[in-house]
C-alpha positions in Angstrom: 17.5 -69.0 -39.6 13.8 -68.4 -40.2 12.1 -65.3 -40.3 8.2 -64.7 -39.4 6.9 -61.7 -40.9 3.9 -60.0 -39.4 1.6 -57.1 -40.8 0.6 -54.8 -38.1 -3.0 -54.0 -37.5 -3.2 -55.0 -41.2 -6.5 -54.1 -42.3 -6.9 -51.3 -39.9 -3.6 -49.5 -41.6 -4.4 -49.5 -45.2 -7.7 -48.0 -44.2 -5.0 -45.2 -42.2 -2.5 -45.2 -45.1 -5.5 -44.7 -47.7 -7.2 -42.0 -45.3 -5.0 -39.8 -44.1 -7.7 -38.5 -41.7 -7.8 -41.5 -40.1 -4.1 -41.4 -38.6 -3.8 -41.8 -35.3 -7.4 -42.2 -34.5 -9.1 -45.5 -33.5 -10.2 -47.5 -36.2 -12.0 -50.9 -36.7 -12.2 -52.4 -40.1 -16.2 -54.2 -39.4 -19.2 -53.9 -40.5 -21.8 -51.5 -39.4 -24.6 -53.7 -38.6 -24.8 -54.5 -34.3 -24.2 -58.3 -35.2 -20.6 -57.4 -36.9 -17.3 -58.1 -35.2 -14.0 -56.8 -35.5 -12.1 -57.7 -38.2 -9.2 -55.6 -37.3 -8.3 -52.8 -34.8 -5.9 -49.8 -35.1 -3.5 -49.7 -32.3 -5.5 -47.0 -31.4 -8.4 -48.4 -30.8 -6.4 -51.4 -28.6 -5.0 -49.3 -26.0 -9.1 -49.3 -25.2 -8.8 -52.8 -25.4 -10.3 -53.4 -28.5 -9.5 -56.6 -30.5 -10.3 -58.7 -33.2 -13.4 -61.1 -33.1 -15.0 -58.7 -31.0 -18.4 -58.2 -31.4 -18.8 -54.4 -32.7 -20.9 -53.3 -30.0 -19.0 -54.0 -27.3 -16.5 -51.8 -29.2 -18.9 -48.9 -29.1 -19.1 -49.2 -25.7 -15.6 -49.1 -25.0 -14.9 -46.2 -27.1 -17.9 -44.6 -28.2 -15.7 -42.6 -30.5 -14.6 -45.6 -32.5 -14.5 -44.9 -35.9 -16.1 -47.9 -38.2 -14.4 -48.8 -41.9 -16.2 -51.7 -43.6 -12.8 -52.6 -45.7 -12.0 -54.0 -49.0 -11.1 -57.5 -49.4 -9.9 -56.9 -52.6 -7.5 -54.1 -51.4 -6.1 -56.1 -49.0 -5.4 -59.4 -50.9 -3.9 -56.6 -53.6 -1.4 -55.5 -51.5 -0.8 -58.7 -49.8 0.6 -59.8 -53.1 2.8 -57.4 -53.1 4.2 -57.9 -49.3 4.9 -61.6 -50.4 6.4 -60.7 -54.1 8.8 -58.6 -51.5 9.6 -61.3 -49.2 10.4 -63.8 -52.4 13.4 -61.6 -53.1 14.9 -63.0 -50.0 14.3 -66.2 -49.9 12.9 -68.9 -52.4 11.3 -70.6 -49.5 8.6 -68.2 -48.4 5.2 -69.8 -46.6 2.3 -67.5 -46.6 0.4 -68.4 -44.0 -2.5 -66.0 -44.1 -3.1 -62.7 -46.3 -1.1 -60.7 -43.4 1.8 -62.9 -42.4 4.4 -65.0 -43.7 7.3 -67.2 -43.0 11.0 -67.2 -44.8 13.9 -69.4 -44.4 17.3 -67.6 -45.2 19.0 -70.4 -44.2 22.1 -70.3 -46.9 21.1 -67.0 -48.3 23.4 -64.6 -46.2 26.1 -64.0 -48.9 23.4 -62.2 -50.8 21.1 -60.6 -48.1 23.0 -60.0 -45.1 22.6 -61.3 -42.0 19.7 -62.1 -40.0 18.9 -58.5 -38.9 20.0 -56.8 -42.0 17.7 -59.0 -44.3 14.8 -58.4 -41.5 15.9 -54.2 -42.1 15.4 -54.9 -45.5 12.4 -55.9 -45.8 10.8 -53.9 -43.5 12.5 -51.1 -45.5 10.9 -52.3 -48.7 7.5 -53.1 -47.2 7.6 -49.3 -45.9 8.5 -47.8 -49.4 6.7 -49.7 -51.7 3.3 -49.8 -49.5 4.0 -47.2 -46.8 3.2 -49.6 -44.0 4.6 -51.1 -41.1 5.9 -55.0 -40.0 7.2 -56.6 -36.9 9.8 -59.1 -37.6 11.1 -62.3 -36.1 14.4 -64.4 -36.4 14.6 -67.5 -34.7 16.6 -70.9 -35.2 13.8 -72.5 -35.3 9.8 -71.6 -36.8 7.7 -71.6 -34.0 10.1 -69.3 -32.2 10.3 -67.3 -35.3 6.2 -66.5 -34.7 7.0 -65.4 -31.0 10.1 -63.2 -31.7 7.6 -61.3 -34.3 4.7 -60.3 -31.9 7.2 -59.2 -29.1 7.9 -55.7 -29.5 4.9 -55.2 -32.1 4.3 -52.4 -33.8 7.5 -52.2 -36.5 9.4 -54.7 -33.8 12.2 -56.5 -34.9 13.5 -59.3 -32.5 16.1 -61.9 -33.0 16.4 -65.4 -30.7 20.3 -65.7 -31.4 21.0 -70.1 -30.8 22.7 -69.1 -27.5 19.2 -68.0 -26.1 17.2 -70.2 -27.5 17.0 -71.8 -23.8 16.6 -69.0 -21.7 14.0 -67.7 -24.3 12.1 -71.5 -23.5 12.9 -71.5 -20.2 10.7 -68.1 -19.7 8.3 -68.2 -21.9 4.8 -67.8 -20.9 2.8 -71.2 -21.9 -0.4 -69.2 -23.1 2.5 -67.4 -25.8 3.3 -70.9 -27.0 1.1 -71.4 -30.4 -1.4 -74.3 -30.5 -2.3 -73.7 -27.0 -5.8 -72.8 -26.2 -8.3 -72.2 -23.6 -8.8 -76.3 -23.2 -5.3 -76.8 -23.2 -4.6 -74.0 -20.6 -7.0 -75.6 -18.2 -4.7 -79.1 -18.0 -1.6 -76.6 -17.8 -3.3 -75.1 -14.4 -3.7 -78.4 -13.3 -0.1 -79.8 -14.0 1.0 -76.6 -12.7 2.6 -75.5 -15.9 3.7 -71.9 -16.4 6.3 -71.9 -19.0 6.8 -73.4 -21.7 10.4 -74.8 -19.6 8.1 -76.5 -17.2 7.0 -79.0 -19.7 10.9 -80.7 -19.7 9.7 -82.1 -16.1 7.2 -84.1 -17.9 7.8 -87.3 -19.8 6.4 -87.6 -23.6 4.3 -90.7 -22.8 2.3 -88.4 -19.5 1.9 -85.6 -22.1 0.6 -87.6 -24.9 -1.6 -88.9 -22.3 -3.0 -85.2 -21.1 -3.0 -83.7 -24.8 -2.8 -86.2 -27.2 -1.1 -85.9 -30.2 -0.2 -81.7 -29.4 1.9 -83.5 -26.3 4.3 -85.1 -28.6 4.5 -81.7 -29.7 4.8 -79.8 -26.8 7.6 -82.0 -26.1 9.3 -81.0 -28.7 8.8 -77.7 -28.4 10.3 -77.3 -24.6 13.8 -78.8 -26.2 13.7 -76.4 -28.9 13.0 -78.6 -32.1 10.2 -77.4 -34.5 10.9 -80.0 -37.5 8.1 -78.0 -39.6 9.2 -77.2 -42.7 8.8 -73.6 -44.9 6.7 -75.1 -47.6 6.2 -72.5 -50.4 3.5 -74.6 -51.7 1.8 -75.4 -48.9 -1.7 -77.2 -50.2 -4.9 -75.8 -48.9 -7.1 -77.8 -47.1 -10.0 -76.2 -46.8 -12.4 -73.4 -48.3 -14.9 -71.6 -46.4 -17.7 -69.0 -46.2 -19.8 -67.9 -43.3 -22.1 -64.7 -42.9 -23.2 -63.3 -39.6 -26.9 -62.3 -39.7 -28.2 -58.9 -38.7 -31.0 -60.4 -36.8 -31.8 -64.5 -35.9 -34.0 -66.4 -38.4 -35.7 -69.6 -38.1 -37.4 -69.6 -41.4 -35.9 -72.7 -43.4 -36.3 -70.7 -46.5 -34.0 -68.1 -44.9 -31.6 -70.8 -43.8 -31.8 -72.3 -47.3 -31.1 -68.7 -48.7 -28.2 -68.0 -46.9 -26.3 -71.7 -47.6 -27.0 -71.0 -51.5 -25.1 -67.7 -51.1 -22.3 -69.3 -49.3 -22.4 -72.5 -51.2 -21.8 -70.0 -54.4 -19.0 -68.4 -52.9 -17.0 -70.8 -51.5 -17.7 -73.6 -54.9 -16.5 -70.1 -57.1 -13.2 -70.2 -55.0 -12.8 -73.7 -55.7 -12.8 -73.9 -59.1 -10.6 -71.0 -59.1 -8.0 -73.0 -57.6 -8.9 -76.1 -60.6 -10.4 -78.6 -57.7 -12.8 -80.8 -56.4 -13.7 -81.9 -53.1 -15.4 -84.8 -51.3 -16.1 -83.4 -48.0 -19.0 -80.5 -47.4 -19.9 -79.8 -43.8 -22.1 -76.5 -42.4 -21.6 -74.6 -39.5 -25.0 -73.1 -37.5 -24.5 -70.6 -34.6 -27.3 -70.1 -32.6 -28.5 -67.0 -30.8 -27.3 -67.9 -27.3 -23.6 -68.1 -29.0 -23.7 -72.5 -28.8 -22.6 -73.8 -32.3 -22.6 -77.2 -34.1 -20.8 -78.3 -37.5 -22.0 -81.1 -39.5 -20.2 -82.7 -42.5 -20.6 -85.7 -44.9 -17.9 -87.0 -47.2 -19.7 -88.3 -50.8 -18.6 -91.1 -53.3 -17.9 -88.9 -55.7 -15.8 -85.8 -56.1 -17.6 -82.4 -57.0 -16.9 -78.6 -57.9 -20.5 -77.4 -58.9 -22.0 -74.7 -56.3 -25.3 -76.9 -57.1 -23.9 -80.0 -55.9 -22.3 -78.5 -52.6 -25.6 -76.4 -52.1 -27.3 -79.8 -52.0 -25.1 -81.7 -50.0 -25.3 -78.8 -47.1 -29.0 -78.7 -47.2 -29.0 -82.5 -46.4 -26.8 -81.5 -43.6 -29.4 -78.9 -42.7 -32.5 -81.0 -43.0 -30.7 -84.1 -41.0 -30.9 -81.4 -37.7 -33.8 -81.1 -35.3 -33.1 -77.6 -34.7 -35.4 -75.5 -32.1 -33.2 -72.2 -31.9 -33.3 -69.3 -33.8 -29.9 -69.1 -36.0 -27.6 -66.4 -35.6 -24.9 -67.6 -38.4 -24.9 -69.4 -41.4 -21.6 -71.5 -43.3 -20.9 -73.8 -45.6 -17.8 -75.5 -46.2 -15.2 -77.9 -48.2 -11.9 -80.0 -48.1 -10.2 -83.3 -49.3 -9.4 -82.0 -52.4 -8.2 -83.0 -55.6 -7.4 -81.2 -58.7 -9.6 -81.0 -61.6 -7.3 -82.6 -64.1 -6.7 -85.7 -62.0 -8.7 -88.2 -63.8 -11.7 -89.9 -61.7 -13.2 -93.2 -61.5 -16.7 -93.1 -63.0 -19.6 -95.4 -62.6 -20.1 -98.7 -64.9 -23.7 -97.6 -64.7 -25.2 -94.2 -65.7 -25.2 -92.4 -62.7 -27.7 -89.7 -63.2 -25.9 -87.4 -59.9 -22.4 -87.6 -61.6 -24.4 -85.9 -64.9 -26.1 -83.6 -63.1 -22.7 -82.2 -61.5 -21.1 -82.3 -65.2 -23.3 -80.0 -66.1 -23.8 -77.8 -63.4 -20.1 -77.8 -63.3 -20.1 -76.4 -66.8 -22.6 -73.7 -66.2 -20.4 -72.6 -63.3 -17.6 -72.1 -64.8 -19.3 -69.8 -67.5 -20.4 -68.3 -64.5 -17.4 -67.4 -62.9 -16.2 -66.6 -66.0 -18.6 -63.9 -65.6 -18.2 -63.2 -62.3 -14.6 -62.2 -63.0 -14.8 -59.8 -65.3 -17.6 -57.5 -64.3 -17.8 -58.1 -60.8 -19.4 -60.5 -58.4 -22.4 -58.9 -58.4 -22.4 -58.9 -62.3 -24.9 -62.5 -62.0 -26.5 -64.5 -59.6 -29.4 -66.8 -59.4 -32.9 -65.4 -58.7 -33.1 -66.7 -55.4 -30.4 -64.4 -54.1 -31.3 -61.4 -56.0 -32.1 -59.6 -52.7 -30.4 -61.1 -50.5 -27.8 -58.2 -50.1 -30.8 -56.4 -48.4 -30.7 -57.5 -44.7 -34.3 -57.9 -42.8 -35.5 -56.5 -39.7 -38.0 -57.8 -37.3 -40.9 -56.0 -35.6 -43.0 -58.7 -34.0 -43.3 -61.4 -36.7 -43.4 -59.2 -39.3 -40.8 -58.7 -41.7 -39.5 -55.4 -42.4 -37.6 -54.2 -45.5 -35.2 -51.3 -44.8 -34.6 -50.5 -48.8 -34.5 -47.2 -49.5 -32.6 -44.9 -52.6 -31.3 -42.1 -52.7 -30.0 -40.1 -55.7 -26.8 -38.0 -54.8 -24.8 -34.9 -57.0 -21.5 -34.6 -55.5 -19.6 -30.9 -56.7 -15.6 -30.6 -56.3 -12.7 -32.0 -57.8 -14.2 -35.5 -58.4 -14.5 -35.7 -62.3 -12.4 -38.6 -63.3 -12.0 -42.4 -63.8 -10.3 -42.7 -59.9 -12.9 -41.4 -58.2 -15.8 -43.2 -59.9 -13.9 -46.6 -59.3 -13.9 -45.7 -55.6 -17.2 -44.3 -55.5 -18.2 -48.2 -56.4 -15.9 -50.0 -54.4 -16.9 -47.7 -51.6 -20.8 -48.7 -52.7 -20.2 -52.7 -52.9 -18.7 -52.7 -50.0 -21.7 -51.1 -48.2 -23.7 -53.8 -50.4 -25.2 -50.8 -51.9 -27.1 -51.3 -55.7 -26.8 -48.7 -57.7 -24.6 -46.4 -60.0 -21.8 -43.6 -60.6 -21.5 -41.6 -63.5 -19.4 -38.0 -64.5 -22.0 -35.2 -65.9 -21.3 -32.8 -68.0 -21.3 -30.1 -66.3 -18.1 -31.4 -64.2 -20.2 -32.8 -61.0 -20.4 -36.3 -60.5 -24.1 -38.3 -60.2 -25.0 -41.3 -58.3 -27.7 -43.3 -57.3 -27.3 -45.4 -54.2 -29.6 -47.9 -52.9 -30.0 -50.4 -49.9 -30.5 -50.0 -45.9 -30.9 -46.5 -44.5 -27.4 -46.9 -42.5 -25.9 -48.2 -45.2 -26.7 -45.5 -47.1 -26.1 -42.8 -44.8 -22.3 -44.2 -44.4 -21.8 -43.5 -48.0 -23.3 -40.2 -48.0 -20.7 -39.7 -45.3 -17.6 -40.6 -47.6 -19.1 -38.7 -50.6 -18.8 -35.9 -48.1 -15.3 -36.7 -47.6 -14.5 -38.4 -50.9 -11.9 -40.6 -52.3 -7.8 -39.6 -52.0 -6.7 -36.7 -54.4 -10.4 -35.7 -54.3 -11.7 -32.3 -52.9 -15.9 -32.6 -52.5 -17.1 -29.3 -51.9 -20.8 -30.0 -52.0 -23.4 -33.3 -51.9 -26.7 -32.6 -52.6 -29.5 -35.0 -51.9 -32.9 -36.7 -53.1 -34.8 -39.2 -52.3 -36.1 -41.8 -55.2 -38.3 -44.1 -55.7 -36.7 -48.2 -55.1 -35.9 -49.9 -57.8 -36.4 -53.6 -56.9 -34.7 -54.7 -60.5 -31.8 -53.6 -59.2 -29.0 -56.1 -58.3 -25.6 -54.6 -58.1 -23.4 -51.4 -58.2 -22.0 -49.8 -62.1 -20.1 -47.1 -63.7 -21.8 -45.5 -66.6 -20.0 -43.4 -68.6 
C-alpha cells in the first residue's frame, strides 16, 4: 500500500500554532504589498473562498477582515524536516514531493507498523505531538490514488481505497480530481464528453495519445488502475528557481537587470548548495496585463557561478523586443550535474570557462558567508537597495524609506525574543537592529517602507510567544542609507 501524506493549510497553521491569537481566525501567509498573492490560506479564510495563488487583494475584498502573516521560509522548511524524519520511521521508501507533502510505501512493513490505518493513526499522532499540527492521510494500492484519498475528507482526513474499491473509486471519480489534468486538458474532456475518470475505458490508447499526447498513455493507465511510478526516496531535482513579484511595473532595463542579478544570486546559491552545475538557464517575464513568456538557452559548458547564470539570462533578456511594462521577474536552471563529475575542458584556453572558475570560487566563499550570518550578511553593491521597493508618481521615482527607532517595555529581555524580533524584521525586509538595555527594555531600530514598518510596530505590540509587551514607545530617525540588513547586538 502507499500512503500520501498531506499538511493542511501548511503555512497558514504554524503561523496559528506559533500565534495562539490567530486560532480560528482567517489567516493568509502573503505579503503585504497589493501585488502579493496567497501563499497559503487558513481554513478560515477558505470558507470565504480564499485560496492560494490568489492575488492578495482580491482577498481583501472577500474578507476585509483577513488577517495578513508574511511567513518564514525558514520555519517552515525547519519543521518540514521534522514531518519527513517522522514519516522515515515507517517506511524506508519516503518521496518528498514538496516541503508540505510526502509519499510512503509500507508495502512489506506491516509486521512492524500495523496496518494501513494504524500506521496512517500513527503518524498523524506523531505529527500532532511533536509539532502540534494537523495531516490528512491517504492509503491507496496504488500512488496516484494515494494523492486523492488524502485531499478527501481534508482537514485531519484519513481515507483508505481498500483493492476491492479501487473500481468503483475510478468509476466515480470526477476527471478535474484526476492529477495532471488541467484547464487545456479539461477542454478536450468537454468535447469527448468525459466526466469521470471511468469514461476514459471507452476510449482506445492510440485516440487518446492522439487528443493528449504522451498524458493519454497515461490516462489510460490510470482509468484501469495501474500507476507504475515508483516512491523514489532520492528523487533527483530537476530544476531550481526564483521569481519576485514587483510592487509596481518597470520598464527600466536597469531595473530588469537588477531584479535578474538578485534572482540569479539566489537561485546559483541554492545550486551549489546541492554540489551542481547546470547547462540550461531560461527567464521568465510577466507582463502587466498578466500574458507571460519564458526563454531559455542550453550552453556548451556546464556552470555554478551566480555570474555566469546572471549573464546567460541577460542575453535572454536583451534577445526580446519587449514593449510592456514588466510585472514579474525569474530566473532559472536545470540539466544538472554534480560538481565532482569530471568535465571535458577545451584544448584551447577558453577565457569563459576561467572566468566561471573563478567566479565559481568567489561564490562559494560567499555562500560560505551567507550561511553563517545570514543572507543578508553580503551582497554585491548593485543590490544593496534593492530590498527597498519603488513607487511611482508620474515618472518620478519615489523612495518610501523611512526609520524608526522603537523601546519595547515587558517581559521581552532575553536571547528568544531578540531572535524573533529579527526574523520578524527580515521577513518584513526591514534593515536594522535589536538589542537588550540595561535597564531591562529591549531597543530597536527598524528601517524600510512605511507599511513595512508599521506591521512590525504591530507585532512588537503583540510580541513574540512567552513574551508579555506592556509598552512600545516610538521615534522617528534619521535613514541610514549604509544600512543593508537586520542584527542583534548584544
Amino acid at each position: 500500500m502507499i500512503l500520501h501524506v498531506d499538511m493542511d493549510a501548511f503555512f497558514a497553521s504554524v503561523e496559528q500554532r506559533d500565534n495562539p491569537d490567530l486560532l480560528g481566525k482567517p489567516v493568509i501567509v502573503a505579503g503585504h504589498s497589493s501585488r502579493s498573492v496567497v501563499s497559503a490560506a487558513s481554513y478560515e479564510a477558505r470558507k470565504f473562498g480564499i485560496h492560494s495563488a490568489m492575488p492578495v487583494f482580491q482577498a481583501r475584498q472577500k474578507c476585509p477582515h483577513i488577517i495578513i502573516q508574511p511567513g518564514s521560509r525558514e520555519k517552515y522548511a525547519r519543521d518540514s524536516r521534522k514531518i519527513m524524519a517522522i514519516l522515515r520511521q515507517f517506511s524506508p521508501l519516503v518521496e518528498p514531493v514538496s516541503i508540505d507533502e510526502a509519499f510512503l510505501d509500507i508495502t512489506g512493513c506491516e509486521k512492524l507498523i500495523g496496518t494501513p490505518e494504524q500506521a496512517a493513526k500513527k503518524i498523524k499522532t506523531q505529527i500532532s505531538n511533536h509539532l502540534a499540527l494537523s495531516c490528512s492521510v491517504g492509503a491507496a494500492p496504488v500512488r496516484f490514488l494515494a494523492k486523492i484519498a488524502s485531499d478527501m475528507n481534508k482537514p485531519d482526513g484519513l481515507t483508505i481505497i481498500r483493492p476491492e474499491a479501487m473500481a468503483q473509486v475510478i468509476d466515480t471519480l470526477p476527471i478535474s480530481k484526476v492529477p495532471g489534468v488541467g484547464a487545456k486538458a479539461m477542454a478536450q474532456m468537454q468535447r469527448l464528453q468525459i466526466k469521470t475518470l471511468g469514461d476514459v475505458k471507452k476510449f482506445d490508447s492510440k485516440l487518446l495519445n492522439n487528443k493528449f499526447g504522451s498524458f493519454g498513455q497515461r490516462l489510460f493507465q490510470l482509468a484501469r488502475g495501474i500507476d507504475p511510478t515508483p516512491i523514489e526516496p532520492e528523487r533527483p531535482r530537476k530544476s531550481i528557481s526564483g521569481e519576485v513579484t514587483l510592487s509596481c511595473d518597470i520598464s527600466d532595463p536597469r531595473d530588469v537587470k537588477s531584479m535578474l542579478l538578485a534572482q540569479a544570486h539566489r537561485v546559483g546559491n541554492e545550486l551549489r548548495a546541492g554540489n551542481q552545475r547546470c547547462k540550461k538557464v531560461s527567464i521568465k517575464l510577466k507582463f502587466s496585463d498578466f500574458s507571460q513568456i519564458t526563454r531559455s538557452r542550453t550552453l556548451e559548458t556546464w556552470i555554478s557561478s551566480s555570474n555566469a547564470i546572471f549573464d546567460q539570462a541577460l542575453l535572454l533578456y536583451y534577445s526580446l523586443n519587449i514593449t510592456k511594462k514588466i510585472r514579474l521577474v525569474g530566473v532559472g536552471v536545470s540539466e544538472f550535474q554534480k560538481t565532482e563529475k569530471p568535465i571535458q575542458l577545451s584544448l584551447f584556453t577558453d577565457e569563459n570557462q576561467i572566468n566561471n572558475r573563478q567566479w565559481e570560487a568567489v561564490d562559494r566563499a560567499m555562500d560560505s558567508v551567507l550561511a553563517k550570518f545570514g543572507p543578508d550578511a553580503l551582497k554585491k553593491a548593485t543590490l544593496k537597495n534593492q530590498n527597498v521597493s519603488h513607487k511611482y508618481i508620474g515618472d518620478q521615482k519615489v523612495n518610501p524609506l523611512c526609520a524608526v527607532e522603537v523601546t519595547i517595555t515587558g517581559r521581552v529581555q532575553g536571547v528568544y525574543f531578540r531572535h524573533e524580533t529579527k526574523l520578524a524584521a527580515r521577513d518584513r525586509r526591514l534593515s536594522g537592529h535589536v538589542k537588550n538595555m540595561p535597564d531591562g527594555t529591549v531597543q530597536a531600530l527598524f528601517q524600510g517602507e512605511q507599511e513595512s514598518i508599521q506591521d512590525m510596530l504591530a507585532w512588537c505590540r503583540k510580541g513574540s510567544p512567552l513574551s508579555e509587551v506592556t509598552d512600545v514607545n516610538t521615534r522617528t530617525v534619521s535613514v541610514d542609507p549604509a544600512l543593508t540588513h537586520f542584527e542583534i547586538r548584544y
